[in-house]
Each structure stands twice: as C-alpha cells, then as structure tokens.
The first five atom37 places (N, CA, C, CB, O) and aatype in JSON, in Angstrom:
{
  "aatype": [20, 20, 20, 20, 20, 20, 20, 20, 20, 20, 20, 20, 20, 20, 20, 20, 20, 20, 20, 20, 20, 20, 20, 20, 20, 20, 20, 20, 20, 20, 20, 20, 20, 20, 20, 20, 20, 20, 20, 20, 20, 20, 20, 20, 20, 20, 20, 20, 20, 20, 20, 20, 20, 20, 20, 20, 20, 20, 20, 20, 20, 20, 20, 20, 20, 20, 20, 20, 20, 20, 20, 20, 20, 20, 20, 20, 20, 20, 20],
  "atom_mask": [
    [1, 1, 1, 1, 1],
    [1, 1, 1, 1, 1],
    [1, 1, 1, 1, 1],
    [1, 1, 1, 1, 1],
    [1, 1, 1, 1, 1],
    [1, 1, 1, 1, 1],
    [1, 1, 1, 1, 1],
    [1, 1, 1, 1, 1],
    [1, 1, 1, 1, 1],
    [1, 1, 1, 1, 1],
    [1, 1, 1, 1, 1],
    [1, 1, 1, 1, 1],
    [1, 1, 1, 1, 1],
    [1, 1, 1, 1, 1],
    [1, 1, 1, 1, 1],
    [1, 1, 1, 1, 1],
    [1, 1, 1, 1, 1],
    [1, 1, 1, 1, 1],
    [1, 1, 1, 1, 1],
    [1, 1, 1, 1, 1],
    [1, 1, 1, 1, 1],
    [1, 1, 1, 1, 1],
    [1, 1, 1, 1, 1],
    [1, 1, 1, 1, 1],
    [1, 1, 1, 1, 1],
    [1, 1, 1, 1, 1],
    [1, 1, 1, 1, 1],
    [1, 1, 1, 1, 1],
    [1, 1, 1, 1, 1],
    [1, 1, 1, 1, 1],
    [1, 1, 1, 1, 1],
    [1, 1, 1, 1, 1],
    [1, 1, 1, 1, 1],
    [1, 1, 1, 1, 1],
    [1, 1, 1, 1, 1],
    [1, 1, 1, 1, 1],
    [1, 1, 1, 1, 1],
    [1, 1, 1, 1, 1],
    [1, 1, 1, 1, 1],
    [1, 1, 1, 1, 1],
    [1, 1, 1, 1, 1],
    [1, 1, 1, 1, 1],
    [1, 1, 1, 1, 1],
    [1, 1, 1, 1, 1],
    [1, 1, 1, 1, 1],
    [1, 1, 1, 1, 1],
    [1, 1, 1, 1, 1],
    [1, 1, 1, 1, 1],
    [1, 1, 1, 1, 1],
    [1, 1, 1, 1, 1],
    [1, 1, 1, 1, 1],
    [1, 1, 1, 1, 1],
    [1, 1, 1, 1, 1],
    [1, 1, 1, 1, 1],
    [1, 1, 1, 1, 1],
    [1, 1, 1, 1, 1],
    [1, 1, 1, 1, 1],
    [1, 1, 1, 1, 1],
    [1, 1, 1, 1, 1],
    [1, 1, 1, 1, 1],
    [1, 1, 1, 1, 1],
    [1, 1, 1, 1, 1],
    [1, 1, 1, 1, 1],
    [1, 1, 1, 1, 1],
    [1, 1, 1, 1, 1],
    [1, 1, 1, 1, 1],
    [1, 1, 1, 1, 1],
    [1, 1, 1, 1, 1],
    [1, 1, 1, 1, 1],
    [1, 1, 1, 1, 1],
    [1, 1, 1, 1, 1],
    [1, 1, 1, 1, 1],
    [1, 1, 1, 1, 1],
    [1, 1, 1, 1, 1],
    [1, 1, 1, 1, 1],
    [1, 1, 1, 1, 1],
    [1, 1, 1, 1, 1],
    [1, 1, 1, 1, 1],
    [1, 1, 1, 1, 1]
  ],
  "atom_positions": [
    [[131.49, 97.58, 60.64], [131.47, 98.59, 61.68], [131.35, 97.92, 63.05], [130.33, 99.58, 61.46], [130.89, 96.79, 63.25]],
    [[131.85, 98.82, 64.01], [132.12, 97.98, 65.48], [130.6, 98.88, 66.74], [134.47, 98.51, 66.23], [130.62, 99.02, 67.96]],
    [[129.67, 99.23, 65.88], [128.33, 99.46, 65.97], [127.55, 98.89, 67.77], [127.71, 98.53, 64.51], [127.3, 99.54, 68.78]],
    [[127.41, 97.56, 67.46], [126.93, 96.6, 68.68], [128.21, 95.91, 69.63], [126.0, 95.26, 67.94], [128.21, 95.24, 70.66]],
    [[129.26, 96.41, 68.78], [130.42, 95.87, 70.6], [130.57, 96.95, 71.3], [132.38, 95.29, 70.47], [131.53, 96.74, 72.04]],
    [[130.3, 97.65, 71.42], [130.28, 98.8, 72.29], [128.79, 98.57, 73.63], [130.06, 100.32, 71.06], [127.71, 97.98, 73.54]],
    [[129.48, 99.4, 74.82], [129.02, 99.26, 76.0], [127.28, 99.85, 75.31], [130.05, 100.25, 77.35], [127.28, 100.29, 74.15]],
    [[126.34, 99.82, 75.83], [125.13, 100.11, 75.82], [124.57, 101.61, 75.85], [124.72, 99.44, 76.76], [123.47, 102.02, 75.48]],
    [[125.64, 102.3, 76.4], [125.34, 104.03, 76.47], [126.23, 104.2, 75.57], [125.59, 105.03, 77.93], [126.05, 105.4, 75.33]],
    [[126.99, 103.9, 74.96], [127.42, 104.03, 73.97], [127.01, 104.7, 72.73], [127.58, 103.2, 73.88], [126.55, 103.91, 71.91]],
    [[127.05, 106.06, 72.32], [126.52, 107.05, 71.3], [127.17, 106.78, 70.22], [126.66, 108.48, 71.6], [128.4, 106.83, 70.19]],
    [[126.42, 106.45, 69.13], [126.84, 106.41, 67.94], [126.82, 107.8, 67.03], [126.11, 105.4, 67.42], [125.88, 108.48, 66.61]],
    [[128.45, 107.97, 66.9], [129.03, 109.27, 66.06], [129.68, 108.58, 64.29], [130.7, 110.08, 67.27], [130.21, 107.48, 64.18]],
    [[129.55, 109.11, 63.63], [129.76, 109.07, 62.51], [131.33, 108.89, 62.52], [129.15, 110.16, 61.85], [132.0, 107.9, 62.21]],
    [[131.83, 110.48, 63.08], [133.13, 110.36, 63.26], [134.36, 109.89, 63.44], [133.17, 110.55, 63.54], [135.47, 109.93, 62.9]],
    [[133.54, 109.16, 64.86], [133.88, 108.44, 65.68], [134.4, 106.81, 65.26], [132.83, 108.58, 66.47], [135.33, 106.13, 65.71]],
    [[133.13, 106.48, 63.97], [133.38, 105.01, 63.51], [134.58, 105.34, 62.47], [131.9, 104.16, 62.73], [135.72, 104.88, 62.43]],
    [[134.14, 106.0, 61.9], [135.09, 106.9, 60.68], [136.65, 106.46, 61.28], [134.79, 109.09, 60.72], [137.48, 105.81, 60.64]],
    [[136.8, 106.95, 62.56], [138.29, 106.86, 63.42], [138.47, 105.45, 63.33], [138.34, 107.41, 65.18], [139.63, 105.15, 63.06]],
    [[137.72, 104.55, 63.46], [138.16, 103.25, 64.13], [138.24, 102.32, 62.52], [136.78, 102.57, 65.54], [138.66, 101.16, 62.52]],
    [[137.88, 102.89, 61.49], [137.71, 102.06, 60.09], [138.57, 102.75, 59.32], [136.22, 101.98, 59.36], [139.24, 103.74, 59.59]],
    [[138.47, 102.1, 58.28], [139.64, 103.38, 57.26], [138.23, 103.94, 56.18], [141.55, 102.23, 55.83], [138.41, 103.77, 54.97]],
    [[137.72, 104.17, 56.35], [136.34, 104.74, 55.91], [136.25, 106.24, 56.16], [135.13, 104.03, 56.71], [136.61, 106.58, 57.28]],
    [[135.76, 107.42, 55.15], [135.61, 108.28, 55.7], [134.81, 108.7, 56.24], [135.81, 108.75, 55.35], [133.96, 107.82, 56.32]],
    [[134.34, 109.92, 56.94], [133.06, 110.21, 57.59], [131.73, 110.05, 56.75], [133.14, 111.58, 58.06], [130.7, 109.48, 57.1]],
    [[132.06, 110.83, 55.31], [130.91, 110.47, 54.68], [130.35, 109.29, 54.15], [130.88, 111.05, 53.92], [129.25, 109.25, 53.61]],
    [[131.28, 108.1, 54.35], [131.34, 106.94, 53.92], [129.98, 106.13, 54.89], [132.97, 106.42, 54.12], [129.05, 105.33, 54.77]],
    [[130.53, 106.84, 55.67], [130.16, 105.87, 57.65], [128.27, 106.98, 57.02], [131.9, 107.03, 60.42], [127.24, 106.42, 56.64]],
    [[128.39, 108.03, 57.12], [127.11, 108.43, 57.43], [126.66, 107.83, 55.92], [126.88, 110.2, 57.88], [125.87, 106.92, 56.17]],
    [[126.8, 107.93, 54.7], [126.01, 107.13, 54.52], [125.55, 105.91, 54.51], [125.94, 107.3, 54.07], [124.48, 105.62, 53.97]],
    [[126.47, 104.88, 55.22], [126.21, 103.58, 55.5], [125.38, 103.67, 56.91], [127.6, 102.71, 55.53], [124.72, 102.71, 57.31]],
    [[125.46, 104.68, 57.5], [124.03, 104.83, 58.66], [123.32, 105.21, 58.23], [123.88, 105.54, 59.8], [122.37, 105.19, 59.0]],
    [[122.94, 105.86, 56.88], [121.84, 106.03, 56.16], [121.05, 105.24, 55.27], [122.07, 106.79, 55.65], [119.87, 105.44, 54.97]],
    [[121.8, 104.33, 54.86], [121.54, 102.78, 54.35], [121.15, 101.68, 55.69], [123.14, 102.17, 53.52], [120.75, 100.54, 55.46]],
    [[121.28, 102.03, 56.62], [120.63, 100.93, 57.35], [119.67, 101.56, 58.3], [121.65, 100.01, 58.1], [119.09, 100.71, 58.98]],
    [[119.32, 102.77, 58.55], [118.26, 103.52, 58.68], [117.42, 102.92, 57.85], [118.44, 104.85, 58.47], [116.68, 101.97, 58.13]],
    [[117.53, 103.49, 56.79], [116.49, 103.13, 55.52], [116.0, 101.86, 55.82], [117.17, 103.08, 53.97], [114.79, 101.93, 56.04]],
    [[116.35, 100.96, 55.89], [116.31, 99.48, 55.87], [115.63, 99.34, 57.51], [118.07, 98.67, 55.55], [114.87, 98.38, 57.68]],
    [[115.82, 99.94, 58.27], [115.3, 100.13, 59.26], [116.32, 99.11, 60.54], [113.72, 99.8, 58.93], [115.77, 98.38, 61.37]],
    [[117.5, 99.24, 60.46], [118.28, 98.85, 61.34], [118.98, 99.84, 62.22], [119.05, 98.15, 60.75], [119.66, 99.46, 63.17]],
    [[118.83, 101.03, 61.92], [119.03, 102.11, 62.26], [117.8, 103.14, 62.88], [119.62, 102.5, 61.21], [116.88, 103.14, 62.06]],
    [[117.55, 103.78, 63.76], [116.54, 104.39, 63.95], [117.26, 105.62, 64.85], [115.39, 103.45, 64.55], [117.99, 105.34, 65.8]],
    [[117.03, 106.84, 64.5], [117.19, 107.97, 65.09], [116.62, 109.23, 65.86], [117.52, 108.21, 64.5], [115.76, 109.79, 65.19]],
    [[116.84, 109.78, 66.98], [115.53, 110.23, 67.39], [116.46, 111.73, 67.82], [114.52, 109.11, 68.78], [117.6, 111.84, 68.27]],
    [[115.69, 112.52, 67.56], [116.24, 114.15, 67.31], [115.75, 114.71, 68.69], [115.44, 115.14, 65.78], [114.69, 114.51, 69.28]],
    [[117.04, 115.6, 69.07], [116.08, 116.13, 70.62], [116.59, 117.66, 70.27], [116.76, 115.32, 72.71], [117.78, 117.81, 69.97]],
    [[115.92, 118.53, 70.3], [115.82, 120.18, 70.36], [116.65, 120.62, 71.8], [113.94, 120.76, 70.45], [116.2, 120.2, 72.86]],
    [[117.41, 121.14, 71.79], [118.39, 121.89, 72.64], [117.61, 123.33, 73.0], [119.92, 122.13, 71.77], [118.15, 124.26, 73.6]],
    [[116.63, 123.34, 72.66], [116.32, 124.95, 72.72], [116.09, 125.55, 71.09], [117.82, 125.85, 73.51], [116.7, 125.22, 70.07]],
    [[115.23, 126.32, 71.23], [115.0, 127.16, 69.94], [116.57, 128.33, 69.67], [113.28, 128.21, 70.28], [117.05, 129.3, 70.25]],
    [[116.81, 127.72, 68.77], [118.22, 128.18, 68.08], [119.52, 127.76, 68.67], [118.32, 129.65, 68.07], [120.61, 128.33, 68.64]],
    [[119.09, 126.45, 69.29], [120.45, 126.21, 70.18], [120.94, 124.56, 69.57], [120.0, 126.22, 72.26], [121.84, 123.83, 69.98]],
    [[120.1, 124.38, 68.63], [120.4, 123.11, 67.67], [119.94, 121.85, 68.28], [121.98, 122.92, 67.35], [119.5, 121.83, 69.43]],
    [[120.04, 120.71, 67.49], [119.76, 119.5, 67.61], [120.6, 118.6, 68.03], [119.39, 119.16, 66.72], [121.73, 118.49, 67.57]],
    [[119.95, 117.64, 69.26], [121.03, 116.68, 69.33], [120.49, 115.23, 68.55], [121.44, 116.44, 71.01], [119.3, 114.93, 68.46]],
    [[121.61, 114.44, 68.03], [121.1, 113.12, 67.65], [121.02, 111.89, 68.55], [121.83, 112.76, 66.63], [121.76, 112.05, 69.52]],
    [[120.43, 110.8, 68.58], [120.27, 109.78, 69.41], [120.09, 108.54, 68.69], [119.26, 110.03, 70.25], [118.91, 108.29, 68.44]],
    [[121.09, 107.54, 68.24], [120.43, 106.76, 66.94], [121.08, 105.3, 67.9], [121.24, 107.22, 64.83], [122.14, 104.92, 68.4]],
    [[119.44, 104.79, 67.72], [119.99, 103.44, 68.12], [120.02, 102.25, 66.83], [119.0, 102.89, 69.4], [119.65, 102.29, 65.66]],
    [[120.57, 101.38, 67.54], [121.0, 100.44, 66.23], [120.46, 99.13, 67.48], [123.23, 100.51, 65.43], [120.17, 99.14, 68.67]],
    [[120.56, 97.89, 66.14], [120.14, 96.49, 66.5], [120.7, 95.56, 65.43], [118.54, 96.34, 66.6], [121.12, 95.91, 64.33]],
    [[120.65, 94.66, 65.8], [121.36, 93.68, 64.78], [119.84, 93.27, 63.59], [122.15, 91.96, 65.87], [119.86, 93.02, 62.38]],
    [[118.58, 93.36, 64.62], [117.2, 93.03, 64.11], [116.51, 94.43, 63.56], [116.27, 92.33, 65.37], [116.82, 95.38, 64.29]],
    [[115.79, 94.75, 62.62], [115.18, 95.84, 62.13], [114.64, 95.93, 63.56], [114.19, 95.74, 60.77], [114.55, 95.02, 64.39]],
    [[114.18, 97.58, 63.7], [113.32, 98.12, 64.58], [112.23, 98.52, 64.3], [113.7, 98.89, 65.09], [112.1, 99.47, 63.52]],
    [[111.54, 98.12, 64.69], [109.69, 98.2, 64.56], [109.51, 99.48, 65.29], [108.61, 96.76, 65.47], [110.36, 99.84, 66.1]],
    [[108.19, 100.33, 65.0], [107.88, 101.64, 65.29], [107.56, 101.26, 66.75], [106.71, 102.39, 64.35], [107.78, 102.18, 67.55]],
    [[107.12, 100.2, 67.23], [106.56, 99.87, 68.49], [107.53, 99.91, 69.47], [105.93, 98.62, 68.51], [107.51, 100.48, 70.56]],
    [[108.48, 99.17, 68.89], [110.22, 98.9, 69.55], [110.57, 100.44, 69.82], [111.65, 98.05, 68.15], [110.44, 100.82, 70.98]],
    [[110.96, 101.25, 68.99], [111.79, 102.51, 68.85], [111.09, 103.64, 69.96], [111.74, 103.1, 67.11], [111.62, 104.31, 70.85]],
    [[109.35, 103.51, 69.41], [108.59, 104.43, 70.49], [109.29, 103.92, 72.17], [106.57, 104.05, 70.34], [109.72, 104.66, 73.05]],
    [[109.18, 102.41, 72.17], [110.18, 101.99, 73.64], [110.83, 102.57, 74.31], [111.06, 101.28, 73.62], [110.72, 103.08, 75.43]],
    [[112.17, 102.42, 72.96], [113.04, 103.05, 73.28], [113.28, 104.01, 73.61], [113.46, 103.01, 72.89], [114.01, 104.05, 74.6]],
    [[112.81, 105.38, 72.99], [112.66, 106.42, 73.07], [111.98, 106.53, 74.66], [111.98, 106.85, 71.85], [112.86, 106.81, 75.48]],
    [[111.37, 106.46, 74.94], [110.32, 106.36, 76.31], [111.63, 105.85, 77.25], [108.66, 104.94, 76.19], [111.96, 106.62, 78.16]],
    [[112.08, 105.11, 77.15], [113.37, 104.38, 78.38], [114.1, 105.2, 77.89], [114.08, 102.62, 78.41], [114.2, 105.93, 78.88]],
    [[114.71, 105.68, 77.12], [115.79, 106.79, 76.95], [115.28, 108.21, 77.3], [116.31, 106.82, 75.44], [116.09, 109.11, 77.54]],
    [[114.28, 108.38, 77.33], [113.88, 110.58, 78.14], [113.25, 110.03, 79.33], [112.22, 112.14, 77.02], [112.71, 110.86, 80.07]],
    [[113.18, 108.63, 79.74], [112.75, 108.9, 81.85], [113.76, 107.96, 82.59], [110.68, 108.13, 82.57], [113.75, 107.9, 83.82]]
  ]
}
C-alpha cells in the first residue's frame, strides 16, 4: 500500500487505496484492520453531531504507535 508516500494531510480512505491497488475495498479495510491490531494503525472517531454520523481519522506510521504517541496526535490534530 502507498499509505506513507502521501503528503502529510493526507486522509487515509479505504477506497481510495482500493483505487490505486488491484485489491478490493474489503481487502484494503481489512488489511487496515490487521495493522490497527498490531498497532500500526491507530484511529480516532469524531461525532458530527448526534445523528449526523461519524467521521474517521486514522493515522498510520511505519513504527507501532504507543497510546502516548496517538493521545499527541490526536491533541495536534483538534487545535
């Protein structure tokens, strides 16, 4: 997957990788679900409003992400 060559604001879509691989969508999400797990993946859910759905925010690293790291992140990504 072409994950970390991408610019830095760069949102990672399932879809999106899906387009650029010959992989299908469900292929791609569960291989972001396999490196979640593993903790190379970390995702952070933001509420749109009560009944107005969820948005996703998943950052990736080449290095596992530590809870210390991600809380970071999260913090530099909502200010």
């Amino acid at each position: 997957m072409v994950i970390l060559r991408n610019k830095e604001d760069w949102r990672v879509y399932p879809e999106e990788l899906a387009r650029r691989s010959r992989d299908s969508v469900r292929v791609v999400r569960t291989c972001l679900e396999e490196l979640e797990r593993v903790g190379y993946v970390r995702t952070y859910r933001k509420s749109l409003g009560r009944g107005k759905g969820i948005q996703y925010y998943r950052f990736c690293s080449d290095k596992k992400i530590s809870e210390q790291a991600f809380k970071k992140m999260i913090s530099d990504f909502t200010t």
